[in-house]
C-alpha positions as CSV (number, residue, x, y, z in Angstrom):
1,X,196.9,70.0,122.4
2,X,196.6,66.8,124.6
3,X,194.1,64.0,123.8
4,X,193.5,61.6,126.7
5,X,191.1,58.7,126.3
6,X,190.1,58.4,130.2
7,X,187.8,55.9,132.3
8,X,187.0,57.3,135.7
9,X,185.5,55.6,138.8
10,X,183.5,59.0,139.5
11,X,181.3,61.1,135.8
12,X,183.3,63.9,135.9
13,X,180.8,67.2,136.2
14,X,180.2,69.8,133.5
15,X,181.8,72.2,136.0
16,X,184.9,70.7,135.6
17,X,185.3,72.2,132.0
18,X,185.2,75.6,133.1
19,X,187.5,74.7,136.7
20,X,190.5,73.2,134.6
21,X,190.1,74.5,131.3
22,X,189.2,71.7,129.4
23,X,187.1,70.1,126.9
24,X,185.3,66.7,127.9
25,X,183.8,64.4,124.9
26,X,181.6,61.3,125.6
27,X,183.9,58.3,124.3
28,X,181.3,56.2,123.5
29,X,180.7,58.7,120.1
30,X,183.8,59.1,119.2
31,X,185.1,56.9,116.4
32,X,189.2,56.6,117.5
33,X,192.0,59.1,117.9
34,X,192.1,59.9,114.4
35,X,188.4,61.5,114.6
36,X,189.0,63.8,117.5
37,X,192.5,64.6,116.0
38,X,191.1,65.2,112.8
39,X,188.6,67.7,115.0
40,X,191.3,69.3,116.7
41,X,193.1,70.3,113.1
42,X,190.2,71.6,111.9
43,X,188.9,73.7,114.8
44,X,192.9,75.0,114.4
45,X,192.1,75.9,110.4
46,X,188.7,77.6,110.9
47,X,190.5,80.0,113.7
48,X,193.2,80.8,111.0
49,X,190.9,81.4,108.3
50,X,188.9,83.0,110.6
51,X,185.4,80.4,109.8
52,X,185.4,79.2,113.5
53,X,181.6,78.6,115.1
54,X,182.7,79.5,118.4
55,X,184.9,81.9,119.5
56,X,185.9,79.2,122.3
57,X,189.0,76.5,120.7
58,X,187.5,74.1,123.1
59,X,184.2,74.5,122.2
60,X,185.1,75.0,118.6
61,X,186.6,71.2,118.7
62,X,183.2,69.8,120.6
63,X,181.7,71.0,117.3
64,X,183.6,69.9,115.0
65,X,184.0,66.4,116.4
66,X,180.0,66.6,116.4
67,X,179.8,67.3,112.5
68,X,177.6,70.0,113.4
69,X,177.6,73.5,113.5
70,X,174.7,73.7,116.3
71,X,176.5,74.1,119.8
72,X,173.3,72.4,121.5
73,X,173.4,69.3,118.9
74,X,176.9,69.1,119.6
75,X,176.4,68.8,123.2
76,X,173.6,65.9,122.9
77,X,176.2,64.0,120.8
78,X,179.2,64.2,122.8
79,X,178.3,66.1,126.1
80,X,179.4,63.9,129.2
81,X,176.2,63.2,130.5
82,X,177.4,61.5,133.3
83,X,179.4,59.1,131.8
84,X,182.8,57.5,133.4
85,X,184.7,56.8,129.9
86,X,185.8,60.1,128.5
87,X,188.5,62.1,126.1
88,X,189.9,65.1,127.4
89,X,191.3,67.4,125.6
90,X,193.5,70.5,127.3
91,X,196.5,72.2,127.1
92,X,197.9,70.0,130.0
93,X,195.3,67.2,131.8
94,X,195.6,68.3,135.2
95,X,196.5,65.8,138.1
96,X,193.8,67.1,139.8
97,X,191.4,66.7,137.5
98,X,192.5,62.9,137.5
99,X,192.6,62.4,140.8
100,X,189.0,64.3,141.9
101,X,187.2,61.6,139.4
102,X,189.6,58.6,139.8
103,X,190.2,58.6,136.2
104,X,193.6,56.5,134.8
105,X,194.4,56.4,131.2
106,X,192.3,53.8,128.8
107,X,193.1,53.6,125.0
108,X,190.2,51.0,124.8
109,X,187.4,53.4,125.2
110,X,188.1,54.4,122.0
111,X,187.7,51.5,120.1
112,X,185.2,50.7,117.5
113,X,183.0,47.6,118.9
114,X,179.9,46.3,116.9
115,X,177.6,48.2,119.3
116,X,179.6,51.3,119.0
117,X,180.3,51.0,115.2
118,X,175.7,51.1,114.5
119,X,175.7,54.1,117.0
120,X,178.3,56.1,115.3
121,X,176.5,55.5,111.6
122,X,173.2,56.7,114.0
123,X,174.6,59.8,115.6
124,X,176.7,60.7,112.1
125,X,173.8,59.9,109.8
126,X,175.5,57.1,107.6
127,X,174.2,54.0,106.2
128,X,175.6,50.8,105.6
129,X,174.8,51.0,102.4
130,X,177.3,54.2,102.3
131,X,179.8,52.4,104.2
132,X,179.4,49.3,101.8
133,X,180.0,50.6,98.8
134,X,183.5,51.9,100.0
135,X,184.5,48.9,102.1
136,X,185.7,45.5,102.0
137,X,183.7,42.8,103.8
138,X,186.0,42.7,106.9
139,X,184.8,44.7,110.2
140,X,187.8,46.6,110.1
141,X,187.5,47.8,106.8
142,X,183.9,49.1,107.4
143,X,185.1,50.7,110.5
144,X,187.9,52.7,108.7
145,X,185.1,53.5,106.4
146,X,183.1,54.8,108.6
147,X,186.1,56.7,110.6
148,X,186.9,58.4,107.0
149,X,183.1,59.2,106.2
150,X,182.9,60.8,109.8
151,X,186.3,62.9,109.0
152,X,184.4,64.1,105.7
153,X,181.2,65.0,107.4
154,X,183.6,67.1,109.9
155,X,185.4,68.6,106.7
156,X,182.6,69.7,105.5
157,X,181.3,71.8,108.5
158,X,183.3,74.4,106.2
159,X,181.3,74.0,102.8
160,X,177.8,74.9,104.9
């Protein structure tokens, strides 16, 4: 399964899922690589152990990067919306795709900024006080807190 961070001169359109067999996440709620690779392993476990939400993979890893089993939820926390800065997630990223929305490759809409790091603890219901008591004072030690706390609230679709 391919990741691509993307930031496009055109939104891609919701249609675009179903026309190239993709998933689309709004990179602005995503906290890193290692959250929607974390999603993408356990979307693959709950199809093997047969506790999968969807019977859709793609759809199955929109929920699980969410940390919630409610499809619609899911959507309101990562759906594209319109946005310009997206992950896709595929099979293979088709050059099409790319080239219909202008999009080129961009690792930096993944990172953790101050803005992004107090919506993520919004969205994923954590509180610095959480985050705090696991950290150092550094930034970048909250933010890998907060990255691991999101990966548990993911692991933990399963124990629901």
């Amino acid at each position: 399964m391919k990741i691509l961070p993307l930031r496009c001169d055109s939104p891609p359109e919701v249609e675009a899922l179903k026309r190239y067999k993709i998933q689309l996440l709004d990179a602005r709620n995503l906290a890193g690589r290692e959250h929607i690779e974390f999603a993408v392993e356990q979307a693959k476990k709950a199809f093997e152990r047969g506790e999968n939400i969807s019977s859709d993979f793609l759809i199955e890893v929109l929920v699980r990067a969410s940390a919630t089993r409610q499809i619609k939820v899911a959507l309101e926390r990562l759906g594209i919306k319109g946005r310009k800065e997206v992950v896709v997630i595929a099979e293979e990223v088709p050059e099409e795709f790319l080239k219909r929305y202008s999009c080129s490759e961009c690792d930096e809409v993944l990172e953790v900024t101050q803005e992004k790091y107090q919506r993520l603890k919004e969205i994923y219901g954590i509180t610095e006080e959480e985050i705090r008591t696991l950290a150092e004072e550094s930034f970048s030690s909250r933010v890998q807190v907060l990255k691991e706390l999101i990966k548990e609230r993911i692991a933990l679709l399963n124990a629901e």
